[in-house]
C-alpha positions in Angstrom: -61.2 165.5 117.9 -64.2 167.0 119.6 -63.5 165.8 122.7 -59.6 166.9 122.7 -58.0 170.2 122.4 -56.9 171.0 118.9 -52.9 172.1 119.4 -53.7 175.6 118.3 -56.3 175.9 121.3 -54.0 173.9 123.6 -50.9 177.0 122.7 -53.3 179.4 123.6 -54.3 177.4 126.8 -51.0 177.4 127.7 -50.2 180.8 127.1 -53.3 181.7 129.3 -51.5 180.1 132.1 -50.6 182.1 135.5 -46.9 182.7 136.5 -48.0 180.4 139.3 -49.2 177.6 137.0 -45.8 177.9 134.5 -43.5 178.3 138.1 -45.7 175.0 139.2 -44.5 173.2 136.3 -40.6 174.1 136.2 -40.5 172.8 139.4 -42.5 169.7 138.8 -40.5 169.1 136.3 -37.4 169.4 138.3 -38.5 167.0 141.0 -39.5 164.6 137.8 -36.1 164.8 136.0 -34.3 163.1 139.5 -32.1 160.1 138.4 -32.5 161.0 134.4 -30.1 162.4 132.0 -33.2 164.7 131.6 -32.9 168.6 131.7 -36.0 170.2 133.4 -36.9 172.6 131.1 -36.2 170.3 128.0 -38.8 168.0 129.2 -41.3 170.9 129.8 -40.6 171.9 126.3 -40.8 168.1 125.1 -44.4 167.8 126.7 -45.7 171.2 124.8 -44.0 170.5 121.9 -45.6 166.9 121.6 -49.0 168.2 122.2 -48.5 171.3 119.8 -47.4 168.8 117.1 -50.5 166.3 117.8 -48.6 163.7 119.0 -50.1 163.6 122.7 -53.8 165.1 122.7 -55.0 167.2 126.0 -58.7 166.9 126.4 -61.1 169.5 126.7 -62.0 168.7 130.3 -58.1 168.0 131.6 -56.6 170.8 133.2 -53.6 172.2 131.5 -51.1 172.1 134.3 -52.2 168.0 134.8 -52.3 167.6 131.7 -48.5 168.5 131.0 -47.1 166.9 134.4 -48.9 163.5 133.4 -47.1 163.6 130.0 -43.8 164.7 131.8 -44.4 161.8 133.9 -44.7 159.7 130.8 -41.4 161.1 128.6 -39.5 160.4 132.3 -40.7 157.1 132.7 -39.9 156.3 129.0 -36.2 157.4 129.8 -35.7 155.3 133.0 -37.1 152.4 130.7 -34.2 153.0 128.3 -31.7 154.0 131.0 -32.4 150.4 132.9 -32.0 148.6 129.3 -28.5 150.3 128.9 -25.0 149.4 129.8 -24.1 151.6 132.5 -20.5 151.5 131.8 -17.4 153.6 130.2 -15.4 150.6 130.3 -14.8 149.3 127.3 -13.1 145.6 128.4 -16.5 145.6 131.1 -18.3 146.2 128.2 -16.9 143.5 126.2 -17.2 141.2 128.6 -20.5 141.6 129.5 -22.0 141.1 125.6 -19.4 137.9 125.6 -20.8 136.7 128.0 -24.8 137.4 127.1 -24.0 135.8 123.4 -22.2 132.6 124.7 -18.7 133.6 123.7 -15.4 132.9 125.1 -13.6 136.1 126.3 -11.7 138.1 123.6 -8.8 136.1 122.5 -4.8 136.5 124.5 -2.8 136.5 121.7 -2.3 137.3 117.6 -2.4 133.6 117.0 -5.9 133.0 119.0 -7.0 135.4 117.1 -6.5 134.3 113.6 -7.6 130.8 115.0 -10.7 132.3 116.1 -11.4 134.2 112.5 -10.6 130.9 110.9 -12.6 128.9 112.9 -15.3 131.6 112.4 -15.0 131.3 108.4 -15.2 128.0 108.8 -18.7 127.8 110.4 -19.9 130.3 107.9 -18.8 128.5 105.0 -20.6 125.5 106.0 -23.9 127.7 107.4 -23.9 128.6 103.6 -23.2 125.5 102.2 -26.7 123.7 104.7 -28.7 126.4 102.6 -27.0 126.4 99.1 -30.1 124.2 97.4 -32.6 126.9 99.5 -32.2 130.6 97.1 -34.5 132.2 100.1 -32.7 131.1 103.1 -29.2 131.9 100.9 -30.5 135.6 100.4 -31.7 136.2 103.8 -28.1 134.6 105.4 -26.2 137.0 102.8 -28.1 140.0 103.1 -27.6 139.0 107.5 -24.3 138.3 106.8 -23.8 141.9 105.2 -26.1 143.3 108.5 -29.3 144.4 106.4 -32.0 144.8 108.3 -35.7 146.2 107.8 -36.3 147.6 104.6 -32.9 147.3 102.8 -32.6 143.6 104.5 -36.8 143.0 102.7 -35.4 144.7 99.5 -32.1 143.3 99.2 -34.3 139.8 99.4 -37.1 140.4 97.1 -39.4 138.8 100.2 -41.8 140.0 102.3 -42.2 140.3 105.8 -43.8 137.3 106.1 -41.6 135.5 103.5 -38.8 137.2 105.3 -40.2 136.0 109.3 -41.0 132.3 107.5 -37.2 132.3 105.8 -35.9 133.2 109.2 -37.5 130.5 111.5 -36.7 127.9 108.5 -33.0 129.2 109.6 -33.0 129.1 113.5 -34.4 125.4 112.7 -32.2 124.1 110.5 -28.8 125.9 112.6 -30.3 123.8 116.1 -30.5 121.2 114.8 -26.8 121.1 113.1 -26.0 123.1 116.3 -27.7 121.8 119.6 -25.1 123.4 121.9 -24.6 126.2 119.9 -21.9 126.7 117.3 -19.1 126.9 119.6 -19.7 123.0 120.4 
């Protein structure tokens, strides 16, 4: 930490600045925010917060003002990241259709009937999914504890495994549902 500015003397840093150096980075900060969903001063606040929290460390020979635009530049660049990996759409049916067709799926069924053939065809595959792994207990938790959409922590705890165990279980799965399902379980 010697070589960093502990976040009590990074405040008073801060609070040393000029009017200038504070006008300099509203305006910077401004310019950054372009394109985002980003308010200016929220991400002049998120930079000094981070900092007086510890989570982003200035160094003792950094100036202040570069200091804070180079972190702005790093919270705006996170948040294009995540806007780029979003669905930029309000339209529901768009919306739909889009993850149908990512996953592989025929669009949503027409009719009331399609539909219950659909969730019966659905049932169907599950049933036999479980019945490939009824001789396998750790395979059967994991596909239960899936099936129930566990994940993380309640999905390790709800299956007694490990990460490992859980990773190992997993790839045992994917195998196994190839091979019984080469074109996928629409086929």
């Amino acid at each position: 930490m010697g070589d960093d500015l502990s976040p009590e003397e990074f405040g008073a840093a801060y609070r040393d600045l000029s009017r200038d150096d504070r006008k300099k980075l509203v305006v910077i900060a401004k310019r950054l925010c372009g394109g985002t969903t980003l308010n200016p001063g929220d991400l002049l606040n998120e930079a000094i917060c981070r900092t007086l929290l510890g989570t982003r460390q200035c160094g003792r020979e950094l100036n202040v003002v570069a200091y804070l635009v180079g972190v702005m530049r790093s919270l705006v660049s996170h948040e294009r990241e995540k806007q780029k990996r979003s669905v930029t759409t309000d339209d529901a049916e768009e919306v739909d259709a889009y993850m149908r067709a990512r996953l592989g799926e025929k669009p949503r069924a027409g009719s009331a009937e399609d539909a219950i053939i659909d969730a019966q065809e659905m049932a169907r595959i599950i049933d036999e999914v479980f019945e490939m792994f009824r001789d396998q207990p750790e395979e059967l938790a994991v596909l239960e504890a899936l099936r129930d959409e566990l994940a993380g922590k309640a999905l390790r705890e709800r299956t007694g495994l490990d990460q490992g165990d859980l990773d190992y279980a997993k790839k045992r799965i994917r195998k196994a549902l190839s091979l019984r399902f080469p074109k996928g379980w629409r086929s």
